[in-house]
mmCIF file as gemmi writes it, N, C-alpha and C atoms, coordinates in Angstrom:
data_model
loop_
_atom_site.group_PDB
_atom_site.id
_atom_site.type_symbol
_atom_site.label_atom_id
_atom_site.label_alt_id
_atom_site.label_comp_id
_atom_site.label_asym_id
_atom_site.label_entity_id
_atom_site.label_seq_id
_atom_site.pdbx_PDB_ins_code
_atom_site.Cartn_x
_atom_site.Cartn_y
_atom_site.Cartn_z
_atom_site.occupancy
_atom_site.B_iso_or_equiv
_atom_site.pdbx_formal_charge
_atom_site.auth_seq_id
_atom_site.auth_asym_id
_atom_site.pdbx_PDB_model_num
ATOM 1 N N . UNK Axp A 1 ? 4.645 37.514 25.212 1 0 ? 1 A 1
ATOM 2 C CA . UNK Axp A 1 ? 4.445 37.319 23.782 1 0 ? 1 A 1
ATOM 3 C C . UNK Axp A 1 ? 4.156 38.687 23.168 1 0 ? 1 A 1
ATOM 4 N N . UNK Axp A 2 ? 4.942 39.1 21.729 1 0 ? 2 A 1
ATOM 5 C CA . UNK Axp A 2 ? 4.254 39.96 21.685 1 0 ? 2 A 1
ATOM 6 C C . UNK Axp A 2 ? 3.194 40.571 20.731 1 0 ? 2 A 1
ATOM 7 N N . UNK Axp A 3 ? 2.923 41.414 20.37 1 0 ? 3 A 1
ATOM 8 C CA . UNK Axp A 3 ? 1.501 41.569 19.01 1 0 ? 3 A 1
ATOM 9 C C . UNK Axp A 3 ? 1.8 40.715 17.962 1 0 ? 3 A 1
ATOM 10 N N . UNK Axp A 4 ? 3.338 41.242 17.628 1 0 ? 4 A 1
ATOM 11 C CA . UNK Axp A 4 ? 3.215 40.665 15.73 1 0 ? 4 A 1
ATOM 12 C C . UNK Axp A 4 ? 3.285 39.281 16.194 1 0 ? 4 A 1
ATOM 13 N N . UNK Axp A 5 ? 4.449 38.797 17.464 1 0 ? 5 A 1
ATOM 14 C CA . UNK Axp A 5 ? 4.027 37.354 17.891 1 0 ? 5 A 1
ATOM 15 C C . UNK Axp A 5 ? 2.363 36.622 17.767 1 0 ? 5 A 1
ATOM 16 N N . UNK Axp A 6 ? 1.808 36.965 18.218 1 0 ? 6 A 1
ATOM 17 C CA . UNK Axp A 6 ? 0.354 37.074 18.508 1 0 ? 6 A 1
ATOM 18 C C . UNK Axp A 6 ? -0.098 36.779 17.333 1 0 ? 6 A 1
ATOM 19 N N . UNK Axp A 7 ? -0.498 37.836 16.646 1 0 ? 7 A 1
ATOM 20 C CA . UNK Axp A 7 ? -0.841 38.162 15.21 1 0 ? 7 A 1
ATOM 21 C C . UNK Axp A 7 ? -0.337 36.792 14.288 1 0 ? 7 A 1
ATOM 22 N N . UNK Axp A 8 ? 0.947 36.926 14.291 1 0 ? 8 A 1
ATOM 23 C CA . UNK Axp A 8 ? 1.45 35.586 13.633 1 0 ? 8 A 1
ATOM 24 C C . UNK Axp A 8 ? 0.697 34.155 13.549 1 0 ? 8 A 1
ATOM 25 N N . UNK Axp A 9 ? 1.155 34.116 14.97 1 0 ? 9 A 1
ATOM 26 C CA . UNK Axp A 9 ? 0.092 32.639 15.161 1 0 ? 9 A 1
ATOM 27 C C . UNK Axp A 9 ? -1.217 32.797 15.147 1 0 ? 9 A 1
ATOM 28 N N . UNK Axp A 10 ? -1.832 34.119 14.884 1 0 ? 10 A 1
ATOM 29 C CA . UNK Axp A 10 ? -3.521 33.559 14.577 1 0 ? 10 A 1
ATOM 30 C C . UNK Axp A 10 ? -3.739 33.781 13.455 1 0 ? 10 A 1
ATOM 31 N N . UNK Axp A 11 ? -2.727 34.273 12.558 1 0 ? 11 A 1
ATOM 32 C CA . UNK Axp A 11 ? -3.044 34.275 11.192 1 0 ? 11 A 1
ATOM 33 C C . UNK Axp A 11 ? -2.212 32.346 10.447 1 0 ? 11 A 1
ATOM 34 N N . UNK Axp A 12 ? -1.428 31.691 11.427 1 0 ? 12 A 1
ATOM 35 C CA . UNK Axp A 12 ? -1.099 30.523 11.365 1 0 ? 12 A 1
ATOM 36 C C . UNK Axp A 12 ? -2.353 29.844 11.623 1 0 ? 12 A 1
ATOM 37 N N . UNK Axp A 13 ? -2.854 29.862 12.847 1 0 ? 13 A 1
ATOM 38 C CA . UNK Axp A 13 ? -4.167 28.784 13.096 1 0 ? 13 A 1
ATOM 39 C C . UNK Axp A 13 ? -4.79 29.05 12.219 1 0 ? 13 A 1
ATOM 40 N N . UNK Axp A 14 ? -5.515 30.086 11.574 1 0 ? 14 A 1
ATOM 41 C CA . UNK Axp A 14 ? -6.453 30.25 10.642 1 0 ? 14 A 1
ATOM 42 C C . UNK Axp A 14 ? -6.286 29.88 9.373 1 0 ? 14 A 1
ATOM 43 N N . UNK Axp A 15 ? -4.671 29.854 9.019 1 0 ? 15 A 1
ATOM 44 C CA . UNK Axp A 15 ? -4.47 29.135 7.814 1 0 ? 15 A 1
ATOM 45 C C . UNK Axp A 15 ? -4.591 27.537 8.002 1 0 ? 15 A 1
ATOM 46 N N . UNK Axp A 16 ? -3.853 26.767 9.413 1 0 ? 16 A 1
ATOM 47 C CA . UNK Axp A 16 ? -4.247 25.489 9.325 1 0 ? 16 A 1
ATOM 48 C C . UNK Axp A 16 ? -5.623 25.121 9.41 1 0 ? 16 A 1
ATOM 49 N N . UNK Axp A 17 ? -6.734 26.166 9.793 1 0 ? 17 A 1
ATOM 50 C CA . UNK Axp A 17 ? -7.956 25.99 9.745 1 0 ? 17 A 1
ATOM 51 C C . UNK Axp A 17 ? -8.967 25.878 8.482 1 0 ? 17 A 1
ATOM 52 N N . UNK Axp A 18 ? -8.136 26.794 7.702 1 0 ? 18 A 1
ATOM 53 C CA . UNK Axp A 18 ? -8.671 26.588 6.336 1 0 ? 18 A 1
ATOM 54 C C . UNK Axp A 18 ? -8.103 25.376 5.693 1 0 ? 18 A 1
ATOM 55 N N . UNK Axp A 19 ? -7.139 24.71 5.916 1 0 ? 19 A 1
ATOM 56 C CA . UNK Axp A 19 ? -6.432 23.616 5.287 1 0 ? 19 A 1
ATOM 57 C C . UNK Axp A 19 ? -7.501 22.191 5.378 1 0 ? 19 A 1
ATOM 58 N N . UNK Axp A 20 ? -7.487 22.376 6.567 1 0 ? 20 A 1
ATOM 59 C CA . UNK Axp A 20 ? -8.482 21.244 7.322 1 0 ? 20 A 1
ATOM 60 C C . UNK Axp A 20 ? -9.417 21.458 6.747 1 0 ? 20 A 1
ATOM 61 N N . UNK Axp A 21 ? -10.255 22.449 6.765 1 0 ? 21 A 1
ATOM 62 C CA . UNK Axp A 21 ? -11.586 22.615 6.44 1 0 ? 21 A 1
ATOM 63 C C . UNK Axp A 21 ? -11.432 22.051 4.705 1 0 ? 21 A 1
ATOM 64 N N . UNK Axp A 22 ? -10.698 22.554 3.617 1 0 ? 22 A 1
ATOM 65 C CA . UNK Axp A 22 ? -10.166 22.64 2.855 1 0 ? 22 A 1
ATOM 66 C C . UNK Axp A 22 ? -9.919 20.91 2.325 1 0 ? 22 A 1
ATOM 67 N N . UNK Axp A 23 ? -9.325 20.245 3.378 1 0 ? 23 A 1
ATOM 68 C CA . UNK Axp A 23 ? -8.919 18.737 2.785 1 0 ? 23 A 1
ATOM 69 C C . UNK Axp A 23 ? -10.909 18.151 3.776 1 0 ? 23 A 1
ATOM 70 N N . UNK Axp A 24 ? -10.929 18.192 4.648 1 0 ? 24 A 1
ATOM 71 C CA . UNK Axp A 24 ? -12.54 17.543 5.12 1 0 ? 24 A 1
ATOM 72 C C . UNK Axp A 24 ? -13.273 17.973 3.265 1 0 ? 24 A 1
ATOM 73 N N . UNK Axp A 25 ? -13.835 19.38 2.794 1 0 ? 25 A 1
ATOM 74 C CA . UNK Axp A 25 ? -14.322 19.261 1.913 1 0 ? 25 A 1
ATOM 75 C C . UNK Axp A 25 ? -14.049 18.495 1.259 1 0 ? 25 A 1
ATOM 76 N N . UNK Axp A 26 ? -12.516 18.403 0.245 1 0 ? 26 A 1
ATOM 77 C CA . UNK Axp A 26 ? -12.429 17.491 -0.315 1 0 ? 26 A 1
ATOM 78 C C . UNK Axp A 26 ? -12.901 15.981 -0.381 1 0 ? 26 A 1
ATOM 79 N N . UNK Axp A 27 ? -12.528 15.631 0.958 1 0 ? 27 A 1
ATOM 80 C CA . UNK Axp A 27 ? -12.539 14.446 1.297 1 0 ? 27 A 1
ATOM 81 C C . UNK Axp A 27 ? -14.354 14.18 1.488 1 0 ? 27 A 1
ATOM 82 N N . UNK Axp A 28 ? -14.871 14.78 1.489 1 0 ? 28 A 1
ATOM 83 C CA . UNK Axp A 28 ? -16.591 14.852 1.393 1 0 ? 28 A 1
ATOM 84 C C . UNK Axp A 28 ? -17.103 14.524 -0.02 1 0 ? 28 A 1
ATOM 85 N N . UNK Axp A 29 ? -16.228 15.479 -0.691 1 0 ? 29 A 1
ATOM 86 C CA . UNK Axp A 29 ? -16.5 15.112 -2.143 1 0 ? 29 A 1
ATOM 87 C C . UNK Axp A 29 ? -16.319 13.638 -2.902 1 0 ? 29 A 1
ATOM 88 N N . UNK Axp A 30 ? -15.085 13.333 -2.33 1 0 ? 30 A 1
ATOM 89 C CA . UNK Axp A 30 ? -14.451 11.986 -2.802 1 0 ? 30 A 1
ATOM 90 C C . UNK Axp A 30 ? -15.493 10.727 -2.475 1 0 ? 30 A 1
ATOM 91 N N . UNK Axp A 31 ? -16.152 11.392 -1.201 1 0 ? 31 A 1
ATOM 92 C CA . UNK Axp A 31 ? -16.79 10.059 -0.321 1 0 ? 31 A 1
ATOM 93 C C . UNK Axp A 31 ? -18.259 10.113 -1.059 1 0 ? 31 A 1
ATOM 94 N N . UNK Axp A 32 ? -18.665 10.98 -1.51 1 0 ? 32 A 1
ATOM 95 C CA . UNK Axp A 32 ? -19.846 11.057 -2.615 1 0 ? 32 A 1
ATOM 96 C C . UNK Axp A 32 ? -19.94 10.59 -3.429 1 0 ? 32 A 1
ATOM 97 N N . UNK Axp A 33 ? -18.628 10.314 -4.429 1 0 ? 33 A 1
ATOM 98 C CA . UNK Axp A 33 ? -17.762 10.134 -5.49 1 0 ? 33 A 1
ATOM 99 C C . UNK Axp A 33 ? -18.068 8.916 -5.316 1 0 ? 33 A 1
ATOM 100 N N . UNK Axp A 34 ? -17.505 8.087 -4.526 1 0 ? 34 A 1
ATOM 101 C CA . UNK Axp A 34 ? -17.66 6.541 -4.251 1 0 ? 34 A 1
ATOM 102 C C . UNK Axp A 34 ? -18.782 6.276 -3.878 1 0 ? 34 A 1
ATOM 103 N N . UNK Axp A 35 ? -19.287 6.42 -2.869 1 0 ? 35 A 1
ATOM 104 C CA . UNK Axp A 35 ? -20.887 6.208 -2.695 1 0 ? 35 A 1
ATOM 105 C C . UNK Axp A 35 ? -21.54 5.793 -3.812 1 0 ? 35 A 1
ATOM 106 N N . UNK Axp A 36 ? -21.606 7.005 -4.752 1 0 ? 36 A 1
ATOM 107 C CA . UNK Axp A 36 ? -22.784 7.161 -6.18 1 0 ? 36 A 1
ATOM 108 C C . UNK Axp A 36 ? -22.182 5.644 -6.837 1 0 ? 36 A 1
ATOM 109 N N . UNK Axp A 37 ? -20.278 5.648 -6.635 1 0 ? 37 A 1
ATOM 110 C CA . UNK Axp A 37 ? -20.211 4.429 -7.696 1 0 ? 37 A 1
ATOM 111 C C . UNK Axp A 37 ? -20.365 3.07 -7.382 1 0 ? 37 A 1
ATOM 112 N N . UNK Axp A 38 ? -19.735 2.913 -5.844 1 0 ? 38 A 1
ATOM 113 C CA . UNK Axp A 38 ? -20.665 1.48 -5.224 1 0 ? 38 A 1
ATOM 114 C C . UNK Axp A 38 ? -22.037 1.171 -5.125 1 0 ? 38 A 1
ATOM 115 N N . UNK Axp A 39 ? -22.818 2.62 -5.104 1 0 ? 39 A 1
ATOM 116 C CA . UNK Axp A 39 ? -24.531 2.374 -5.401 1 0 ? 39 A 1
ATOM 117 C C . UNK Axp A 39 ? -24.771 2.039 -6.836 1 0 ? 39 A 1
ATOM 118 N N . UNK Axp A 40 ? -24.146 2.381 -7.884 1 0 ? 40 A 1
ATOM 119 C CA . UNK Axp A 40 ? -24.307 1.69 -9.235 1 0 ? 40 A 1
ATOM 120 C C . UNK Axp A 40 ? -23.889 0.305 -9.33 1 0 ? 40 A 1
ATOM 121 N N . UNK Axp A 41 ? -22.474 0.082 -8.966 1 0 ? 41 A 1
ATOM 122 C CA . UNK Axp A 41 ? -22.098 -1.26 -8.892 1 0 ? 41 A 1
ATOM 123 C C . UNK Axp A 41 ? -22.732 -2.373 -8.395 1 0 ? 41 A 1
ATOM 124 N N . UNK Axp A 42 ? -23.405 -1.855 -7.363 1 0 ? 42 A 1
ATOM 125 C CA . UNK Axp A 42 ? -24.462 -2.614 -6.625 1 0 ? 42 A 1
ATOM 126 C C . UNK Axp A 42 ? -25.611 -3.517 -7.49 1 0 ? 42 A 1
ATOM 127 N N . UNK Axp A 43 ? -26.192 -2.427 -7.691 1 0 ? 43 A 1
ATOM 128 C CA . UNK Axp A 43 ? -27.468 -2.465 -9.016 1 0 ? 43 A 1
ATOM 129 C C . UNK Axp A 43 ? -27.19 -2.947 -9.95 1 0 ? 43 A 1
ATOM 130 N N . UNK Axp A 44 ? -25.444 -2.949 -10.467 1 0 ? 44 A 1
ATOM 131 C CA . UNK Axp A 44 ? -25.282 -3.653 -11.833 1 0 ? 44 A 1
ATOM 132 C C . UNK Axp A 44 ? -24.88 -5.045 -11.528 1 0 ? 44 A 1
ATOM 133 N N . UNK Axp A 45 ? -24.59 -5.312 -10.321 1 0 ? 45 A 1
ATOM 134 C CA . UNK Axp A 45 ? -23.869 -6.654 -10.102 1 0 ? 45 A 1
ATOM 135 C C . UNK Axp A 45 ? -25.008 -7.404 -9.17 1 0 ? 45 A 1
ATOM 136 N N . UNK Axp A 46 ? -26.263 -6.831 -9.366 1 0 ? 46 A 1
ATOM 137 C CA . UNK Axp A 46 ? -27.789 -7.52 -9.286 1 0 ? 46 A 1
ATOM 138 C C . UNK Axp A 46 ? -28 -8.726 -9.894 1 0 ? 46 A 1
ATOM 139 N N . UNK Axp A 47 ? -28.087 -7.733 -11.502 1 0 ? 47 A 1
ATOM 140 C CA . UNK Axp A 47 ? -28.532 -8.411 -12.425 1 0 ? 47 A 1
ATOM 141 C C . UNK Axp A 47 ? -27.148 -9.899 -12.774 1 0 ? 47 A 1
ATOM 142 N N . UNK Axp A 48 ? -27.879 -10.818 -13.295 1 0 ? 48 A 1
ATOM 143 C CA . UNK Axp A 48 ? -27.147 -11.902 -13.739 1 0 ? 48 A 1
ATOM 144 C C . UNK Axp A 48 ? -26.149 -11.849 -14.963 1 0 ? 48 A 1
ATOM 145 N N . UNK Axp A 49 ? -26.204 -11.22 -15.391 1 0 ? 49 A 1
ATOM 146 C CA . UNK Axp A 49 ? -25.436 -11.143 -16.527 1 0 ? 49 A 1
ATOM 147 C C . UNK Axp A 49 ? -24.543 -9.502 -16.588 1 0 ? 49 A 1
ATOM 148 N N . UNK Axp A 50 ? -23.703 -9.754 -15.793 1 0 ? 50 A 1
ATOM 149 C CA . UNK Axp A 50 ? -22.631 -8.158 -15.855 1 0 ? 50 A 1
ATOM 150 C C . UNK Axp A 50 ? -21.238 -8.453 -16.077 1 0 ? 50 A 1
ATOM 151 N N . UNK Axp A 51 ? -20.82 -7.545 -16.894 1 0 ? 51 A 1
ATOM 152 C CA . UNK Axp A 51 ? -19.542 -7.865 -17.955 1 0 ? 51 A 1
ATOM 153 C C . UNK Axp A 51 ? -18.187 -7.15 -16.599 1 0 ? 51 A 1
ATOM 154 N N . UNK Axp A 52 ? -17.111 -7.886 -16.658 1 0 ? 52 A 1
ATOM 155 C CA . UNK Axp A 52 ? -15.656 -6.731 -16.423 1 0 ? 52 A 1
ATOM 156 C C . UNK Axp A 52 ? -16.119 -5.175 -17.483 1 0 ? 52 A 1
ATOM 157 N N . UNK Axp A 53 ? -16.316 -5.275 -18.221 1 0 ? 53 A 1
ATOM 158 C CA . UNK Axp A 53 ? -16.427 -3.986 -18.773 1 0 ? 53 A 1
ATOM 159 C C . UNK Axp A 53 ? -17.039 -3.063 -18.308 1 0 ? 53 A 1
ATOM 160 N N . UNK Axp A 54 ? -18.205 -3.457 -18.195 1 0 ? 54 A 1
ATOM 161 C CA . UNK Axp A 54 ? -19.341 -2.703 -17.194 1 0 ? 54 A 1
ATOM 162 C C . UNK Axp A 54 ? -18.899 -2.057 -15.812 1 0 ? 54 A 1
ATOM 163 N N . UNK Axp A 55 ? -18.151 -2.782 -15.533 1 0 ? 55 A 1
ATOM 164 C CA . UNK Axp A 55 ? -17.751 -2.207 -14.035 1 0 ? 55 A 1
ATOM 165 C C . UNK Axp A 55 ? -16.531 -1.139 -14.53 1 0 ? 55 A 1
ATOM 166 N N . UNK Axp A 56 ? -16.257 -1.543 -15.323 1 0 ? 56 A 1
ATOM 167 C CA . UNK Axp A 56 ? -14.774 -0.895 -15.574 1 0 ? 56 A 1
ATOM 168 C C . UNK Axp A 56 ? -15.2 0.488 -16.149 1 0 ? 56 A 1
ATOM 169 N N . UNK Axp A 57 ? -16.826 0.434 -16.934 1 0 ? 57 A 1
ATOM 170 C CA . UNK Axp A 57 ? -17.3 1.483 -17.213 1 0 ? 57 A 1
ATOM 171 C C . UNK Axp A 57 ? -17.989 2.515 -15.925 1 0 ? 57 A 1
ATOM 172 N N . UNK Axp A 58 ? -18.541 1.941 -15.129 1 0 ? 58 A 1
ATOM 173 C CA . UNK Axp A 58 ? -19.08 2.989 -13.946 1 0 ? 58 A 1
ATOM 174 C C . UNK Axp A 58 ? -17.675 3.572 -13.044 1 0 ? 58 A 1
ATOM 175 N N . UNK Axp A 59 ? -16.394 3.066 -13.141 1 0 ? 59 A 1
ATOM 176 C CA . UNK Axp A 59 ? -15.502 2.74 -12.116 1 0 ? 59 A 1
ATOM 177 C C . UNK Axp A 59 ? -15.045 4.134 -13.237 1 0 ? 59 A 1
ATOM 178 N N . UNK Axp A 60 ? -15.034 3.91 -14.092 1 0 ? 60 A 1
ATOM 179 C CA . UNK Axp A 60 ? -14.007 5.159 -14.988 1 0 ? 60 A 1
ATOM 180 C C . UNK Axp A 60 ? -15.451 5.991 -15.188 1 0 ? 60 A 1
ATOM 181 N N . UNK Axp A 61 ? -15.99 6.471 -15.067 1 0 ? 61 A 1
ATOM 182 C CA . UNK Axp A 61 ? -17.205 7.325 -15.6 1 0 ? 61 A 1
ATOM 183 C C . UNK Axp A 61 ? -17.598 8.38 -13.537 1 0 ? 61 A 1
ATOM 184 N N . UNK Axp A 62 ? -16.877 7.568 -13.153 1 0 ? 62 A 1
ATOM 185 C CA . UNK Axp A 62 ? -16.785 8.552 -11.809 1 0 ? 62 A 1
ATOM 186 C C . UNK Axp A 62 ? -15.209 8.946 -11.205 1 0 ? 62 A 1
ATOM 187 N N . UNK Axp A 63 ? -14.313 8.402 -11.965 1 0 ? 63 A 1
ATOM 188 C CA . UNK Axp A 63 ? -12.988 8.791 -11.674 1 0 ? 63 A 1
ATOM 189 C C . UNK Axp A 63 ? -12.254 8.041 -10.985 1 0 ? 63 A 1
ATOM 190 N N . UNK Axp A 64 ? -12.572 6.517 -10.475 1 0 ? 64 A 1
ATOM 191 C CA . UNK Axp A 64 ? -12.502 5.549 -9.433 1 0 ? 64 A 1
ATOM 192 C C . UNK Axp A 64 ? -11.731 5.257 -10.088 1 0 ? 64 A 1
């Protein structure tokens, strides 16, 4: 194999390494994202009296 061979592919792994790392963040974020809005939904669909709207409001007020 030779250098720039070499070189190549570890400047390849390191880019698929940042990708990964790159979509996991994301995907950390997203899972926060939902969390916060099923923990509201939760709490709102407690109480006895909760509208379609209401949900439709926490569901759009986090991007869901």
């Amino acid at each position: 194999m030779s250098m720039v061979s070499f070189v190549a592919d570890m400047v390849r792994e390191d880019r698929d390494h940042d990708n990964w790392i790159d979509t996991l963040t994301e995907a950390s974020t997203r899972l926060d994202v939902l969390q916060t809005a099923v923990t509201e939904l939760r709490h709102l669909c407690e109480s006895e009296d909760v509208h379609s709207e209401q949900v439709l409001e926490v569901l759009a007020s986090h991007g869901v």
